[in-house]
C-alpha positions as CSV (number, residue, x, y, z in Angstrom):
1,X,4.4,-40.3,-40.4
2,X,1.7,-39.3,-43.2
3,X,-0.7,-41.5,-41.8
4,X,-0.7,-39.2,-38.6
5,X,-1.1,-35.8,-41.0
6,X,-4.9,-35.4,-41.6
7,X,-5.4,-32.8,-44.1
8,X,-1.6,-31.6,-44.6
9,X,-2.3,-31.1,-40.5
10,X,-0.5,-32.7,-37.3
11,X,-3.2,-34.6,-35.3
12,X,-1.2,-36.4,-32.6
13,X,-0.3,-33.9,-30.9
14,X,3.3,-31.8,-30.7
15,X,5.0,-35.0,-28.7
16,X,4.0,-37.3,-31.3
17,X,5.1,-35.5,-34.3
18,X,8.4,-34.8,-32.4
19,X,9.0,-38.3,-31.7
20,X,8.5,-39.2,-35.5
21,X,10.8,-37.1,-36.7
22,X,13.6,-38.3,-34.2
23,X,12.6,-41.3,-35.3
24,X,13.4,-40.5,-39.3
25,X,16.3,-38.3,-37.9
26,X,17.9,-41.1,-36.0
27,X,17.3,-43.7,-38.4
28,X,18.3,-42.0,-41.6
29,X,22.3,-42.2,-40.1
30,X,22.2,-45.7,-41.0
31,X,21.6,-45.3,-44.7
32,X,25.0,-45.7,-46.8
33,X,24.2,-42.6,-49.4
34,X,26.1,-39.6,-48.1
35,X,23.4,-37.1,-50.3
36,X,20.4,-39.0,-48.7
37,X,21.5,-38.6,-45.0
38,X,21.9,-34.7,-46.1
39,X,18.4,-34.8,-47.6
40,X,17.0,-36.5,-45.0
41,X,19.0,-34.4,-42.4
42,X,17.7,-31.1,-44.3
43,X,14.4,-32.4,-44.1
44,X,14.1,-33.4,-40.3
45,X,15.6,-30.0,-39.6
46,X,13.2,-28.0,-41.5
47,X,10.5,-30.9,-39.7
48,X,11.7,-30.1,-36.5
49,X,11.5,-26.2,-37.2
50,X,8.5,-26.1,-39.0
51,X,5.7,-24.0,-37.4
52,X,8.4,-20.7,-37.4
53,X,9.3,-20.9,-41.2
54,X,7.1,-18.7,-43.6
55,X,8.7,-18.4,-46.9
56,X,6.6,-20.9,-48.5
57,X,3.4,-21.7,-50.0
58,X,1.4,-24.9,-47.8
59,X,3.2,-25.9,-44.7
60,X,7.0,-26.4,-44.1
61,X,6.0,-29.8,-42.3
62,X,4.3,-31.5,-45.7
63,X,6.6,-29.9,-48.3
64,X,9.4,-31.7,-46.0
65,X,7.9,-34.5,-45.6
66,X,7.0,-35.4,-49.2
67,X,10.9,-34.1,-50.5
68,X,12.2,-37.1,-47.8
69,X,9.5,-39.4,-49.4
70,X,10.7,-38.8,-52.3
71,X,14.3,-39.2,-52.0
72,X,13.8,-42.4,-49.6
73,X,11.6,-43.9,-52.3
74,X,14.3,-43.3,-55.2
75,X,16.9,-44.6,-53.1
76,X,15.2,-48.0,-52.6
77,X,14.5,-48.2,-56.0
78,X,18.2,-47.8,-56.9
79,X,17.7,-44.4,-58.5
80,X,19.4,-41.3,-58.6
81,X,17.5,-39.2,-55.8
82,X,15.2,-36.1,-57.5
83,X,16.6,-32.5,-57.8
84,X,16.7,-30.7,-54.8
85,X,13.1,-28.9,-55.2
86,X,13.8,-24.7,-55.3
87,X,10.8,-24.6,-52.4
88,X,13.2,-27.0,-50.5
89,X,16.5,-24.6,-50.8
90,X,14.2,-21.7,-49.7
91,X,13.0,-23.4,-46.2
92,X,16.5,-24.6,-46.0
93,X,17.8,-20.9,-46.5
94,X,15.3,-19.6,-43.9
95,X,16.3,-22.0,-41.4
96,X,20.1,-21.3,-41.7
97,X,19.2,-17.7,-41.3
98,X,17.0,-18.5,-38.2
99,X,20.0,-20.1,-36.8
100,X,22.4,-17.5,-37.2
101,X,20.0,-15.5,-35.9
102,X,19.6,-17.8,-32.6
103,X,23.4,-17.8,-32.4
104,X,23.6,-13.8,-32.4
105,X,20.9,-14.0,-29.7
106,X,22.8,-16.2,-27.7
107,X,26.3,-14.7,-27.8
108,X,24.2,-11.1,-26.9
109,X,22.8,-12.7,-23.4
């Protein structure tokens, strides 16, 4: 998937992009570590979400991206996978509030 980001920026296009994170979503339920299917789960949602989450600094899409790199490389290297980073808990809070906020939406219509 990095190799398709030129300069911290999508260049395939939206259907592209989408189909490699289902591709990292769907293959990440194979893994046997229960913490790195939530990683990578937290990751591909905050992938999939991206382009409406402002909290923070440089774009949702990298910082996600480079937090499941991270954890995928520790895990294949038989090492315990790296602190959650605090920039990581803060998309993940904003996206959990955007969802409550689609579900209010949608019990209001």
């Amino acid at each position: 998937m990095k190799a398709n980001l030129s300069g911290r920026e999508q260049s395939g296009g939206p259907d592209e992009l989408f189909a490699l994170i289902h591709t990292i979503d769907s293959a990440s339920l194979l893994l046997a570590s229960e913490e790195l299917r939530r990683r990578l789960s937290q990751a591909t949602s905050i992938m999939w979400h991206w382009h409406v989450l402002n909290r923070a600094e440089g774009n949702p899409l990298w910082i996600a991206l480079d937090d499941a790199s991270h954890c995928l490389g520790a895990y294949l290297r038989g090492e315990t996978l790296p602190e959650e980073a605090q920039v990581m808990r803060d998309l993940a809070d904003e996206l959990d509030a955007l969802y409550l906020l689609m579900d209010e939406h949608a019990r209001d219509d």
